[in-house]
C-alpha positions as CSV (number, residue, x, y, z in Angstrom):
1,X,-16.9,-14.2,-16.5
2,X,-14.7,-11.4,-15.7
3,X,-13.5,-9.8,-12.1
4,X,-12.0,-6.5,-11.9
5,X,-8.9,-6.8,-9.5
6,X,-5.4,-5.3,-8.9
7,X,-2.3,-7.0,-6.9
8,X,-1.2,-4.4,-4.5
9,X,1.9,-4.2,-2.7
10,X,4.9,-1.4,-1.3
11,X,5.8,-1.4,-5.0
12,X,2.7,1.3,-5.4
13,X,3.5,3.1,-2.9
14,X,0.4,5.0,-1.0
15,X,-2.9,3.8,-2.7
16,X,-5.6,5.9,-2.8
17,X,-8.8,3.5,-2.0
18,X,-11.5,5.3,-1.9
19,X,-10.4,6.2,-5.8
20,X,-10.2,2.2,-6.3
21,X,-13.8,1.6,-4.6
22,X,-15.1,4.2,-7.2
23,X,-13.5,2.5,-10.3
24,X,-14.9,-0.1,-9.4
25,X,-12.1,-2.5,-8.2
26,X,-14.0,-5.8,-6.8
27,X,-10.6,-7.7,-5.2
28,X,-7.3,-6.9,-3.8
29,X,-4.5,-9.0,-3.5
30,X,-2.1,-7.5,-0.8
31,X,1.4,-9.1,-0.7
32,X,2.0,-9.3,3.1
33,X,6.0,-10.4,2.7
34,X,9.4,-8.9,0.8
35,X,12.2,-10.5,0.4
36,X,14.0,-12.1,3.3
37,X,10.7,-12.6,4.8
38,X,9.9,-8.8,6.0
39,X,6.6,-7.7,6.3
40,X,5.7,-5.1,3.3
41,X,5.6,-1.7,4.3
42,X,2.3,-1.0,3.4
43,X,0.6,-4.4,4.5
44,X,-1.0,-2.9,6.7
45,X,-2.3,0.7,5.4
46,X,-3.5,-1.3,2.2
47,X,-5.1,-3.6,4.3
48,X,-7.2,-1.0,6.7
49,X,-7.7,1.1,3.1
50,X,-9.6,-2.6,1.6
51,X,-11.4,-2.8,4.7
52,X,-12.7,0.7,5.0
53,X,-14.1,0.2,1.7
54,X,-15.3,-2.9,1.5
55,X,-12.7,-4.3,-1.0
56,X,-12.6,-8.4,-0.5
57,X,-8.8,-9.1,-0.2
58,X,-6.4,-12.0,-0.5
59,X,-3.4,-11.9,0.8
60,X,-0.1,-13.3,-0.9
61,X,2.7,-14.5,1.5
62,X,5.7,-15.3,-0.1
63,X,8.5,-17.3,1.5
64,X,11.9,-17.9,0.2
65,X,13.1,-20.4,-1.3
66,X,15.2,-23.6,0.4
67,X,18.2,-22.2,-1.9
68,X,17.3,-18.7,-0.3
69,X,17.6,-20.0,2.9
């Protein structure tokens, strides 16, 4: 069985969603963190944009590492 997906983050810059419904897309996965533990930029404009269209989400938090610390 196969899912159509994509991993989103400030990497892609503004995402057009209602152009991602329409393909088709049936997950996101939103990173929520950056390095150092800051909040991506566009958390939460990808988040609204999966929610206006109905797009079930995941989110990835990433936290660094003990080294990192």
């Amino acid at each position: 069985m196969e899912y159509r997906g994509i991993d989103v983050s400030s990497w892609q810059g503004v995402i057009d969603w209602k152009k991602v419904a329409d393909h088709g897309t049936e997950f996101a996965i939103i990173r929520i963190t950056e390095a150092g533990n800051a909040i991506d930029r566009y958390f939460e404009r990808n988040y609204a944009g999966c929610m206006e269209y109905r797009i079930p989400t995941c989110l990835l938090y990433t936290s660094p590492s003990p080294r990192d610390a």
